[in-house]
VOGU-3710 file (C-alpha; in Angstrom, 3 decimals, decimal comma):
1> xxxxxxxxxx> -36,017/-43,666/83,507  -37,490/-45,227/80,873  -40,735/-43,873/81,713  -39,204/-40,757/80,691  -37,621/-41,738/77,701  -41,069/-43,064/75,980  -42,897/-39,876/77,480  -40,275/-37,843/74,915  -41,379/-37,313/70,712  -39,400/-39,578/68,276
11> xxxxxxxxxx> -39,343/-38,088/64,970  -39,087/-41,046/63,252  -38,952/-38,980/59,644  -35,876/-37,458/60,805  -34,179/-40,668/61,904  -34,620/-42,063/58,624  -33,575/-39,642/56,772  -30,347/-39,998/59,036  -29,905/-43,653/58,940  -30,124/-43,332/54,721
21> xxxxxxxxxx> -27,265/-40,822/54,929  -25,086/-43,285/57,211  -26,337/-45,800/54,478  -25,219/-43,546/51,122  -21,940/-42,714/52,954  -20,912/-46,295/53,155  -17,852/-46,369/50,598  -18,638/-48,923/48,206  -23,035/-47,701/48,427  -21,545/-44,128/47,662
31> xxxxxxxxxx> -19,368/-45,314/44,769  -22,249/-47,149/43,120  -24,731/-44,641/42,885  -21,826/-42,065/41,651  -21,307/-44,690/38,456  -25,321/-44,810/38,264  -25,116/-41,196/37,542  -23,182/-41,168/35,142  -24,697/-44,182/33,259  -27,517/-42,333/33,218
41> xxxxxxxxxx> -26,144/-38,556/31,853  -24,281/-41,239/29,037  -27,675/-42,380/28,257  -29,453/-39,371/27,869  -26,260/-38,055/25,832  -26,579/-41,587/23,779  -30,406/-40,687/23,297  -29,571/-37,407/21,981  -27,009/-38,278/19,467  -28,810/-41,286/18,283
51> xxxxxxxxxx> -32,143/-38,660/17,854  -30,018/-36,704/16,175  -28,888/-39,461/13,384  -31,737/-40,498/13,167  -33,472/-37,159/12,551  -30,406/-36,768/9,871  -30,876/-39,905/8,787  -34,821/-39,483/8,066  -33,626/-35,745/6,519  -30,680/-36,993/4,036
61> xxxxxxxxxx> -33,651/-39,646/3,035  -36,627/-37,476/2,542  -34,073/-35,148/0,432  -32,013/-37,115/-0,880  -32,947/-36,304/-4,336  -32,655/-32,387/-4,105  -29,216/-33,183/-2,200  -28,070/-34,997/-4,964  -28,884/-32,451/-7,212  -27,175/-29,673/-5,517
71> xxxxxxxxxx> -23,896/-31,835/-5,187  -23,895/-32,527/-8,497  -24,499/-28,967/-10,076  -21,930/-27,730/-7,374  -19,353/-30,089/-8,623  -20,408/-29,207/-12,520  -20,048/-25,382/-11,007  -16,398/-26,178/-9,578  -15,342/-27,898/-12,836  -16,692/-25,104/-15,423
81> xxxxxxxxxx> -14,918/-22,213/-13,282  -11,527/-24,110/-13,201  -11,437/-24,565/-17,202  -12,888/-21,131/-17,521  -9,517/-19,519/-15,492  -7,495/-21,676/-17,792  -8,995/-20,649/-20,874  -8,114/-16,754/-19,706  -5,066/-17,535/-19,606  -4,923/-19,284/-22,683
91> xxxxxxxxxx> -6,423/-15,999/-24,505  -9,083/-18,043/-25,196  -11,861/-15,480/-24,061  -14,633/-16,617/-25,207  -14,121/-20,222/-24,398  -13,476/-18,782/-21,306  -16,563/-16,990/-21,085  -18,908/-19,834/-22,051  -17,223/-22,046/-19,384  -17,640/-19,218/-16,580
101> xxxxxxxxxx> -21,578/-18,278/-17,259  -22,586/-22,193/-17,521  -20,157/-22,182/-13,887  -22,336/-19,402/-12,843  -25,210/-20,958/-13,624  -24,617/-24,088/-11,979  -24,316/-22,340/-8,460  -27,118/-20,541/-8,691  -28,956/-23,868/-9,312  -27,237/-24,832/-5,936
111> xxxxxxxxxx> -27,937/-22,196/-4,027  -31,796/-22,558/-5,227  -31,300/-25,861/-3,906  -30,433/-24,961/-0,727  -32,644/-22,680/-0,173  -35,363/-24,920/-0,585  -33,582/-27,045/1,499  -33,900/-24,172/4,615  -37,543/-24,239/4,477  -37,673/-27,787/5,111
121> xxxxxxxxxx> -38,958/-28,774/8,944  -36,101/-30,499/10,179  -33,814/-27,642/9,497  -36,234/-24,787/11,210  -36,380/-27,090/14,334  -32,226/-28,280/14,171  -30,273/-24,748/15,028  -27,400/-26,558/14,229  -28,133/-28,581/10,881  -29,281/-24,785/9,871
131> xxxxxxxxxx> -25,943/-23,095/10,621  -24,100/-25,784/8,376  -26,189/-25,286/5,358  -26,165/-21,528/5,973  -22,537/-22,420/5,742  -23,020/-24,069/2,178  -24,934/-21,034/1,019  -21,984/-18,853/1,956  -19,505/-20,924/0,013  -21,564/-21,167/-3,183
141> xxxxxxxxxx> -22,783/-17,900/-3,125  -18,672/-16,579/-3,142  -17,804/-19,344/-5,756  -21,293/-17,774/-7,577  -19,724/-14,168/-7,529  -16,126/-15,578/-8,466  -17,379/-17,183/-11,855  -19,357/-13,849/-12,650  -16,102/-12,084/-11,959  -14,075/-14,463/-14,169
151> xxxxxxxxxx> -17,020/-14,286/-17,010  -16,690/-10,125/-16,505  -13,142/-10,388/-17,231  -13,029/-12,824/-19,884  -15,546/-10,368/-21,766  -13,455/-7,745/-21,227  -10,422/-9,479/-22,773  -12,179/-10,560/-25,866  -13,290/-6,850/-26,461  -9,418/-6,023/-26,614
161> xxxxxxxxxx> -8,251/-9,000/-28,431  -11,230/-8,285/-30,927  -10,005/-4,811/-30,893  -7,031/-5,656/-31,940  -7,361/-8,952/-34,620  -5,169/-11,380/-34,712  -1,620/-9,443/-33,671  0,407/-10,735/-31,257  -0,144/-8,477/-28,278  2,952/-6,562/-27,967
171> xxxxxxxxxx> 2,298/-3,004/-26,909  5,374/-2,273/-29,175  4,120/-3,718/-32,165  0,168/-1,980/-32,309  -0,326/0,579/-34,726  -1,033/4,353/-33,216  -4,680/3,323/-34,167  -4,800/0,169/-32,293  -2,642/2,367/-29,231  -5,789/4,516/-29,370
181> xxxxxxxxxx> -8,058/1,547/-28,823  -6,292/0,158/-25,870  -6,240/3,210/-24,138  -9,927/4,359/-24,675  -11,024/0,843/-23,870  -8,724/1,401/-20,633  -10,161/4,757/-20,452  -14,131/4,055/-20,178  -13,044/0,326/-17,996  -13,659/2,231/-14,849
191> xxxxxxxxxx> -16,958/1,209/-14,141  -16,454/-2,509/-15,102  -13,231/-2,986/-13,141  -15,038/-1,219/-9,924  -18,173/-3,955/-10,816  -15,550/-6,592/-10,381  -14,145/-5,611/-7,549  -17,714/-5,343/-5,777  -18,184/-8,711/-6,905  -14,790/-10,284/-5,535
201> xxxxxxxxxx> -15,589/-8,064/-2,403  -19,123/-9,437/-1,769  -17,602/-12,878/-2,495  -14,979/-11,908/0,224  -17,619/-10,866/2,606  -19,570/-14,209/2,255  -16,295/-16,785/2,820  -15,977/-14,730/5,683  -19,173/-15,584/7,265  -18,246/-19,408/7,069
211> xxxxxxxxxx> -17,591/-20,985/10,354  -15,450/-24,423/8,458  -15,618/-26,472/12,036  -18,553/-28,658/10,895  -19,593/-29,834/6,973  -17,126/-27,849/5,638  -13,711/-29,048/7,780  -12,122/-31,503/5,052  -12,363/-28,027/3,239  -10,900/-25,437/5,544
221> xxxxxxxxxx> -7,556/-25,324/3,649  -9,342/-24,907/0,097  -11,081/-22,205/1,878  -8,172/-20,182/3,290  -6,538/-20,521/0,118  -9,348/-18,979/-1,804  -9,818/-16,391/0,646  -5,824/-15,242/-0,289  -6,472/-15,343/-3,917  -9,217/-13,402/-3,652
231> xxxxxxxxxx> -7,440/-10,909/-1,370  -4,916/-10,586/-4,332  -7,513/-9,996/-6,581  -9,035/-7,703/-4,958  -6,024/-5,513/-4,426  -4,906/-5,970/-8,350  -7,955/-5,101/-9,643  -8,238/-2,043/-7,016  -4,490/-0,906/-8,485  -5,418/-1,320/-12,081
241> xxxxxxxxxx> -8,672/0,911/-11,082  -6,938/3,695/-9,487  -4,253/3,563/-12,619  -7,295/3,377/-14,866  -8,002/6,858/-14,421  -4,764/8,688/-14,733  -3,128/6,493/-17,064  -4,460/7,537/-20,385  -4,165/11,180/-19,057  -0,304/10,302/-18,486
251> xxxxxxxxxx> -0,152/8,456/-21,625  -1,216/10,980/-24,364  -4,963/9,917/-24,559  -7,418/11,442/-25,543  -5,372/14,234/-26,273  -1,492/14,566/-26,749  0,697/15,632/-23,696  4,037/17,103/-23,186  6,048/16,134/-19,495  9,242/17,470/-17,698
261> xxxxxxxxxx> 10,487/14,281/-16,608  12,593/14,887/-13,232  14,880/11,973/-12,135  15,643/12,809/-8,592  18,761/10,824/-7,190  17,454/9,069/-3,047  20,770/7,998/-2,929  21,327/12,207/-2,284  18,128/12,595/-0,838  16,272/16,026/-0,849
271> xxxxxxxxxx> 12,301/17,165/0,317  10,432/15,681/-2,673  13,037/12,536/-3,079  15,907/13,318/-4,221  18,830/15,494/-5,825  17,911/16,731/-9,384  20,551/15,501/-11,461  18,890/14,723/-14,792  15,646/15,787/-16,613  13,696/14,796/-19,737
281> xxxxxxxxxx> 11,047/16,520/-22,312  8,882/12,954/-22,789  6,062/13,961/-25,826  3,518/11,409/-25,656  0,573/10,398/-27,926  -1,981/7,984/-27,323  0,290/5,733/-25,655  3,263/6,215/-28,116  6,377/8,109/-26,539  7,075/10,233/-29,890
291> xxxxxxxxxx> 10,115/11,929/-28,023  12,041/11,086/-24,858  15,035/13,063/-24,676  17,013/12,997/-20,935  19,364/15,936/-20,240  21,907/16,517/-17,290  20,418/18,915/-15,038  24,122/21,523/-15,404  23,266/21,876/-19,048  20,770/24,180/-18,310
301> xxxxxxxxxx> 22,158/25,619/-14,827  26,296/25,712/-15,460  25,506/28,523/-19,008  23,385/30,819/-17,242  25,340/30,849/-13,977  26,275/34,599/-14,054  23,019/35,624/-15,981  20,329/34,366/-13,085  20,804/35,521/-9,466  18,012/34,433/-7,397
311> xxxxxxxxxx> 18,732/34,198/-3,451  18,332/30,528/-2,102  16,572/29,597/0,797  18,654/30,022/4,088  19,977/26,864/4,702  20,959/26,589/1,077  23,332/29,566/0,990  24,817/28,505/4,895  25,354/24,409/4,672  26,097/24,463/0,441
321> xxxxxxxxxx> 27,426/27,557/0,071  26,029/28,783/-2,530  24,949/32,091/-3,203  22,117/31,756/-6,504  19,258/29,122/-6,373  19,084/27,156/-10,090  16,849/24,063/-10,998  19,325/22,022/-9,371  17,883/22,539/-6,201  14,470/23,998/-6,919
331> xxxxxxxxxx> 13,007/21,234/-4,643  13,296/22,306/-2,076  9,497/22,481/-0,453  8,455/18,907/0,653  5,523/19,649/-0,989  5,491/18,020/-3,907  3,032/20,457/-6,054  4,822/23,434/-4,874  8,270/21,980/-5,915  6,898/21,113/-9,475
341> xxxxxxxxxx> 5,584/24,580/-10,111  9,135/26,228/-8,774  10,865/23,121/-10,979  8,695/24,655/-13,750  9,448/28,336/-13,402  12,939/27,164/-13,236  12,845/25,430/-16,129  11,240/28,007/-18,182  13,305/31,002/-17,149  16,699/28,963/-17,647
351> xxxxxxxxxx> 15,838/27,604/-20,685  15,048/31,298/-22,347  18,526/32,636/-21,091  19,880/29,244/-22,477  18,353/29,196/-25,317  21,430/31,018/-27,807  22,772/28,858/-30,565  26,152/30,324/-31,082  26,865/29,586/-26,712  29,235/26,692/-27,214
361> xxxxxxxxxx> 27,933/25,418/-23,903  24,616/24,741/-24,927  24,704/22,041/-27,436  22,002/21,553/-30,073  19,073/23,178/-30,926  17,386/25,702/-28,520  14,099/23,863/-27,172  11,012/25,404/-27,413  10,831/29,036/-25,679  8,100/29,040/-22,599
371> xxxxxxxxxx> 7,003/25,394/-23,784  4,098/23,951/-21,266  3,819/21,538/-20,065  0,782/19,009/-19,572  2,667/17,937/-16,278  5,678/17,664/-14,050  6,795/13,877/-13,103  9,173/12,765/-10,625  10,665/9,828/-10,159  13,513/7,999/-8,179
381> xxxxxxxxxx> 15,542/5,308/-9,124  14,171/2,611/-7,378  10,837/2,387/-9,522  13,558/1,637/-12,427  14,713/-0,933/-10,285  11,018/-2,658/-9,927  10,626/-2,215/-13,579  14,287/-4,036/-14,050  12,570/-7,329/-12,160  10,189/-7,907/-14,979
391> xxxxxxxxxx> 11,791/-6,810/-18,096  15,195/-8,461/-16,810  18,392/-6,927/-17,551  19,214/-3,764/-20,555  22,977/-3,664/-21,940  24,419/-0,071/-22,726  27,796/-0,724/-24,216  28,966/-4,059/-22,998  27,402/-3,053/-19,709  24,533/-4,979/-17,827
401> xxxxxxxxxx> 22,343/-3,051/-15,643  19,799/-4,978/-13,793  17,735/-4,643/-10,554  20,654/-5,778/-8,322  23,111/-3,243/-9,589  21,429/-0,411/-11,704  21,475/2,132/-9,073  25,122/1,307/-7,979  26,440/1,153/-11,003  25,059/3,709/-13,040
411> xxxxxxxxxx> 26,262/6,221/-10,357  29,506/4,841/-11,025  29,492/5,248/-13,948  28,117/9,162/-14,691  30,685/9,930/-11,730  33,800/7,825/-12,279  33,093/5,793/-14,970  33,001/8,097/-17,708  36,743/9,189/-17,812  38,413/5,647/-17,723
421> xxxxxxxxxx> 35,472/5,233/-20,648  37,421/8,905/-22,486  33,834/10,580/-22,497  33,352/14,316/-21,502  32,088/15,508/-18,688  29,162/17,238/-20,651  27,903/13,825/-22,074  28,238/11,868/-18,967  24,867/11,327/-18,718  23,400/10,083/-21,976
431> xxxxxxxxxx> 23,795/6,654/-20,762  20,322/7,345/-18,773  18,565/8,040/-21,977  20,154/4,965/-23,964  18,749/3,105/-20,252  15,666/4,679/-20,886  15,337/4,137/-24,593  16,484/0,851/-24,072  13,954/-0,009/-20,751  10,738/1,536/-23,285
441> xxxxxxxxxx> 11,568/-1,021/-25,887  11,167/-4,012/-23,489  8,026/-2,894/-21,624  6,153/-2,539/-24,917  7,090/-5,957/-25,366  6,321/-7,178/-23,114  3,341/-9,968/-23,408  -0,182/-8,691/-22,103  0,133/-11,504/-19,489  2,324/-9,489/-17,854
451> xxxxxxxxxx> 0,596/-5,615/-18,070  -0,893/-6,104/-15,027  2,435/-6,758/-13,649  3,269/-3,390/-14,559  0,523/-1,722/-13,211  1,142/-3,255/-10,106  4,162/-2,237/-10,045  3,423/1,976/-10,990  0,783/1,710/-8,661  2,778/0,236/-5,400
461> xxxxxxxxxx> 6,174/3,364/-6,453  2,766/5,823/-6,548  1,910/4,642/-3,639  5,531/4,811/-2,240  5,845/7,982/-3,454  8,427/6,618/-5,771  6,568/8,451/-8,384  5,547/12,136/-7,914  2,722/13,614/-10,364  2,054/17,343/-10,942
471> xxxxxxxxxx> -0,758/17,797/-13,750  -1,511/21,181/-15,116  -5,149/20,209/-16,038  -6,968/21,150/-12,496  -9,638/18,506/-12,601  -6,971/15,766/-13,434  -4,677/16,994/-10,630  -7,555/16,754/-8,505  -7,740/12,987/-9,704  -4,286/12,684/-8,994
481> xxxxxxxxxx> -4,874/14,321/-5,045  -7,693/11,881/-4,290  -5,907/8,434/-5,473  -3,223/10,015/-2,763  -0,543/10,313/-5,782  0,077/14,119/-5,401  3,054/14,149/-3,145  1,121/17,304/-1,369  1,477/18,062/2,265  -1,864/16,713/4,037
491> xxxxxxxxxx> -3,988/19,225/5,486  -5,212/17,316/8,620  -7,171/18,639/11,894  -5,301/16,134/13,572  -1,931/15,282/14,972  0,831/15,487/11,994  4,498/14,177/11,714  6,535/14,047/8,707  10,658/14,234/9,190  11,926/15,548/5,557
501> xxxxxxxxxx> 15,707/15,172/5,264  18,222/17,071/3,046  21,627/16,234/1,997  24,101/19,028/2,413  27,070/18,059/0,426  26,879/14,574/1,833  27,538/13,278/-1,952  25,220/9,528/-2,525  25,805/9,017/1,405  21,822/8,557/1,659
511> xxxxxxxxxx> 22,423/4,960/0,575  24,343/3,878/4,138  22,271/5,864/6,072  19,707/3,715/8,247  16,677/5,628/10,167  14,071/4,866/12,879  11,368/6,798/14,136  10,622/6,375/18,335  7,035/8,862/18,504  5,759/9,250/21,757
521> xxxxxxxxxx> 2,128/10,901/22,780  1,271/11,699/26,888  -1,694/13,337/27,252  -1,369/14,885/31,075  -3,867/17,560/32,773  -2,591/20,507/31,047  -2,043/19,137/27,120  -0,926/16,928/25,298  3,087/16,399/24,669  4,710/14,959/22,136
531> xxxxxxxxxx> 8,544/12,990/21,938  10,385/12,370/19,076  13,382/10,775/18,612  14,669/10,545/15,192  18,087/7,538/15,150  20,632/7,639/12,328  23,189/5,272/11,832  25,718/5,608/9,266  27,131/2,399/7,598  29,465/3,604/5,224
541> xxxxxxxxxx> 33,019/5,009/4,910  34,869/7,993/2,863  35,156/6,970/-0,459  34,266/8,644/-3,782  30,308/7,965/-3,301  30,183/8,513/0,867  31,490/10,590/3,525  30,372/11,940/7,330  26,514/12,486/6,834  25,322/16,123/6,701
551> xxxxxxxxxx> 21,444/17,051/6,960  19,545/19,848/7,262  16,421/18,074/8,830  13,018/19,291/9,283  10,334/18,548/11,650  6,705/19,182/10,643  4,373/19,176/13,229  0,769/20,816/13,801  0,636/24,449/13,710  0,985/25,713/16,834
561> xxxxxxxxxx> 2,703/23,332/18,486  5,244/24,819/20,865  8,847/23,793/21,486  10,031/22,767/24,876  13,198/20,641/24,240  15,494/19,724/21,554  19,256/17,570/21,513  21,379/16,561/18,695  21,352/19,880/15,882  24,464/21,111/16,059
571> xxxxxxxxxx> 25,272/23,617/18,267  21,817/23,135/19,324  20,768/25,755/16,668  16,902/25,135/15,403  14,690/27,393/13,391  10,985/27,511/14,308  8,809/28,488/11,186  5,709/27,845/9,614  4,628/26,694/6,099  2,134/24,668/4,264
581> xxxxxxxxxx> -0,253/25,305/7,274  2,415/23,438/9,548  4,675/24,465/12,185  8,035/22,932/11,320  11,515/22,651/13,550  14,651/22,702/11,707  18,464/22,179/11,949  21,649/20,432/10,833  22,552/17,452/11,642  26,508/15,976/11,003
591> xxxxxxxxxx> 27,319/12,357/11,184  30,473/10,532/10,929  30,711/7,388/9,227  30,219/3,688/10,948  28,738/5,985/14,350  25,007/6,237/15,292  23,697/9,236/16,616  19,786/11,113/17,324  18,272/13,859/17,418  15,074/14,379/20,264
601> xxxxxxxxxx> 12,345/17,147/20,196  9,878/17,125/23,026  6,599/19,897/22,325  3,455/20,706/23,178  0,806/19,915/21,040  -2,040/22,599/20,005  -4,967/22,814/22,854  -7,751/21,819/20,528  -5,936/18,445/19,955  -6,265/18,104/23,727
611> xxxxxxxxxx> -9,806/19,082/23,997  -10,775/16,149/20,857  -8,444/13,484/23,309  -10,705/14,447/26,102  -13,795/13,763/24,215  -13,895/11,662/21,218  -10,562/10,924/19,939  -6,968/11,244/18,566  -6,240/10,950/15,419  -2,371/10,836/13,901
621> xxxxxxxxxx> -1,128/10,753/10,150  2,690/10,260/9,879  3,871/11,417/5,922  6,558/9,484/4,686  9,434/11,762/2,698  9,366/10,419/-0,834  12,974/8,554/-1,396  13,214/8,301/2,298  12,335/4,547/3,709  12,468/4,253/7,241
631> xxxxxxxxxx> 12,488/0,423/8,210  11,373/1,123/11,735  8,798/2,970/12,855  7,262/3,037/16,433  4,406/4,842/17,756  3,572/5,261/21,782  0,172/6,856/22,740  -0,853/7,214/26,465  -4,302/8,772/27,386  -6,333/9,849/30,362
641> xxxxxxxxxx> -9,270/8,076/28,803  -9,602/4,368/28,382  -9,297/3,387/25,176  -12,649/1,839/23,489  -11,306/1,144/20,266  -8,133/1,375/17,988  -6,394/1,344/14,138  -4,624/-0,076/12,560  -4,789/-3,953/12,693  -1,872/-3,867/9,971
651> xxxxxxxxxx> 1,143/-2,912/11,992  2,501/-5,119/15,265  0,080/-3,398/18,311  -0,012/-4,079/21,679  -2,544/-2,429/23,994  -0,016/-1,983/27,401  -2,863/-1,462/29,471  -6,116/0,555/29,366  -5,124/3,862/28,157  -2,020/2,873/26,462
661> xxxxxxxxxx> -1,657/1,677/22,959  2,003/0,995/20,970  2,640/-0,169/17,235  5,617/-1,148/15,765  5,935/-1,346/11,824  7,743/1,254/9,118  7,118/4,143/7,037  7,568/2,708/3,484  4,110/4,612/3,125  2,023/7,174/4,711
671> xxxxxxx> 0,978/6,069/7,915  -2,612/7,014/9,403  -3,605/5,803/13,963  -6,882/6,215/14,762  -7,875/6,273/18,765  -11,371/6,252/20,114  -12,327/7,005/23,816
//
């Protein structure tokens, strides 16, 4: 036996290599070398961070001087800019100025600094060390751009304030000559204000590439807070830039301009905002309102009611009644530039069969016979409500109107008001031009602190569509179109929606009346379809301002779309027309007060929309009705496709799954979805 047992092979490499095993499984031997491990992966890590100081160390040492340096010009730079914003709004411009170049100067120094800094050895071989300081660089170079900006503006003011002497600056108080100044200086700022909004842009861009987890943490608050103010700016200075170049057009410069002034009532609402209750001749030169006379809109219809006979549109003569179309209710295309030149011919035609001084109904002088005009502007209430917040409140005869109550109020009082008060019907309305009157006086003096205010405040109700402009000079209208001020009906290739709401008779029942928007988009084999649900709800009551709710409502939607399904017109009656290169559905709508009801289309949208969804992408552009806010807005797209990419980022989204994207927001503006595949 154990013959046999030595005749057999031992591989004696093997059995070590087994009895070490048995060895390192032995609890506490297995434990031991585990901790030896990770003694040793400390170490290393030890080594490594200690390397590292001491590479930083060496670094900070071999530059300490040049470090120096740049912290102390920064901190110079940081102090210069904030006495040079202080001085600007002191007035002290020039002060202001100095301060902001020598700020200017002192980055630059800084970012020379670091720069020289980047070529250094230790920061080409230490990726990190170089992404810190190419942090630095970022923030200097924005703070670099921010003190140019401030040193831009400062110039700027000096130019008007040396315009203008010594004078306090009161628009109200400048002679027409010093008017003219402000507005040509305004006039030819267009380059300069787009120069400083490049510059607050670029300074954007670079706090943007700043990654404040490193150097620059004890700073990440500063940093988010500049990167707001600088957001504000940037908007600002983009509103007074678009205003830039149609305010001196609007305000009698360079040449003197004559406006119909149309006050259109939301509270009433019709296509281009509003009922036309009162209008105004406003003369205007170089900034100086020479005239501003406001009219009620039945002193020109009421005398010539059995001397025009025009047939009004459809829906006019069946839900109103009426049988002749006046100025009254000339605005009837949601098309803003369509309604202005109707408003326009109304005007002029009316106003030659008015204009007989013996007719007892028509009181004062005849105006001028087939005057033009340099423009047509509408506007509703609520931008006299904005202006209310910064002028504070105007008192017409023991009564205060302010931003709270102005709308409210005055309705009361040109509707009930005005009899317990023993004044005529006829001259109901001449509080609006003692409101007007009144409201001119305290914008032009207001302090220039607060102009920009102002033109925030035109350009967000232009924006809103609280402010409709027509302009009979072409190449200004075009002006007009492209800062998206022209209230026109947007000629798209893509998918369109825009619900336009008229009151029939409803009296100011607009006010109670809430509205969402549910749109819905599934693209299947054969097309794309479309669902739309429009939701009322009616807060109010009968009274002498509201009663049940009565719309005719239209739907405009691409041309060619075709109608499958409708529910909630009445008697399910709907008109299917085109205009204004749309295909619209229409139909009335009654509501009684404190109920909620809809109305639901479901169509077919045009093939070629398809055909783009199946390649490339879907675009959508939802048009807000001017006087018509709608708080809640939701759109609903589902594709074939997957979805690559997706806008806007501004409104709530959520992508449901691949092909599927929903956003929730409102329709205070013009909305605009943009889907690529």
């Amino acid at each position: 036996m154990f013959k046999n047992l030595f005749r057999k092979k031992i591989n004696f490499v093997q059995l070590k290599k087994q009895a070490q095993d048995v060895f390192n499984n032995i609890p506490i031997i297995k434990e031991n070398k585990r901790k030896n491990k990770i003694y040793k992966i400390i170490k290393y890590i030890s080594y490594v961070i200690l390397a590292f100081f001491v590479f930083f160390i060496i670094f900070f040492v071999v530059n300490f001087f040049a470090i120096k340096q740049i912290y102390q010009e920064t901190m110079s730079g940081k102090d210069n800019l904030e006495q040079a914003v202080v001085f600007t709004q002191m007035q002290n411009f020039n002060q202001a100025k100095k301060l902001a170049q020598n700020s200017s100067n002192n980055f630059l120094k800084a970012i020379k600094g670091i720069e020289q800094l980047k070529d250094s050895l230790f920061i080409k071989f230490l990726p990190y060390l170089k992404n810190q300081i190419d942090n630095v660089e970022y923030l200097l170079t924005a703070t670099e751009l921010l003190s140019r900006s401030v040193s831009q503006s400062a110039s700027f003011g000096q130019e008007m304030k040396d315009s203008l002497g010594e004078k306090k600056l009161t628009f109200s108080e400048f002679s027409l000559e010093e008017k003219r100044n402000i507005l040509q200086r305004f006039y030819q700022s267009g380059p300069e204000l787009n120069g400083l909004k490049a510059n607050i842009t670029l300074a954007l861009i670079n706090l943007k590439q700043i990654n404040p987890l490193g150097m620059l943490l004890p700073f990440k608050n500063q940093i988010n807070k500049l990167k707001i103010q600088l957001t504000q700016a940037n908007l600002l200075l983009e509103n007074i830039a678009s205003v830039s170049e149609i305010l001196p057009a609007v305000a009698g410069y360079p040449e003197k301009a004559n406006f119909l002034i149309i006050l259109q009532n939301s509270d009433e609402l019709r296509p281009t905002g509003g009922f036309i209750g009162t209008y105004g001749i406003m003369k205007v030169d170089s900034g100086d309102i020479t005239e501003f006379a406001t009219h009620d809109i039945y002193h020109l219809d009421m005398p010539i009611k059995d001397k025009l006979q025009i047939a009004p549109p459809e829906p006019l003569k069946k839900y109103l009644g009426v049988d002749n179309w006046y100025l009254r209710d000339a605005n009837w295309s949601p098309d803003w530039p369509t309604s202005a030149k109707k408003i326009d011919w109304f005007y002029q035609i009316e106003n030659k069969l008015n204009c007989n001084p013996s007719d007892a109904l028509y009181q004062g002088s005849c105006l001028a016979q087939q005057e033009k005009f340099s423009g047509i502007i509408a506007i509703t209430p609520q931008l006299i409500i904005d202006l209310l917040s910064i002028t504070g409140p105007i008192k017409i005869d023991n009564v205060v109107y302010d931003k709270n109550n102005f709308q409210e109020l005055l309705q009361y009082k040109v509707e009930r008001g005005y009899v317990k008060l023993g004044v005529s019907s006829w001259q109901r309305k001449e509080v609006i031009g003692e409101i007007a009157k009144e409201l001119k006086i305290k914008l032009f003096d207001l302090p220039s602190r607060q102009w920009s205010g102002v033109l925030t405040i035109l350009n967000n109700n232009l924006d809103t569509k609280n402010i409709l402009i027509y302009l009979s000079d072409q190449e200004k209208q075009n002006l007009v179109k492209q800062q998206g001020w022209a209230g026109e009906i947007k000629n798209t290739k893509d998918d369109y929606l825009m619900v336009v709401d008229a009151n029939m008779a409803s009296f100011k029942t607009d006010a109670v009346i809430d509205r969402s928007l549910e749109y819905k988009v599934d693209q299947k084999p054969d097309g794309l379809f479309a669902k739309l649900k429009i939701n009322y709800a009616h807060h109010g009551n009968f009274d002498w301002r509201t009663t049940r709710y009565r719309t005719w409502t239209r739907v405009y939607v691409p041309s060619g779309s075709q109608l499958i399904k409708t529910e909630g017109f009445i008697d399910n009656e709907i008109v299917v027309s085109n205009e204004l290169d749309k295909t619209y559905f229409g139909g009335f709508i009654s509501i009684e007060p404190g109920k909620l009801d809809n109305v639901y289309l479901e169509y077919k949208l045009p093939d070629n929309l398809n055909k783009l969804a199946n390649i490339s992408h879907y675009n959508l552009y939802i048009q807000k009705q001017p006087g018509n806010n709608i708080n809640q807005l939701e759109v609903d797209l589902t594709f074939q496709n997957k979805v690559k990419s997706y806008n806007p980022a501004t409104l709530y989204m959520q992508k449901i799954n691949a092909s599927q994207i929903n956003w929730k927001g409102d329709l205070m503006r013009d909305r605009g979805f943009e889907v690529k595949f």
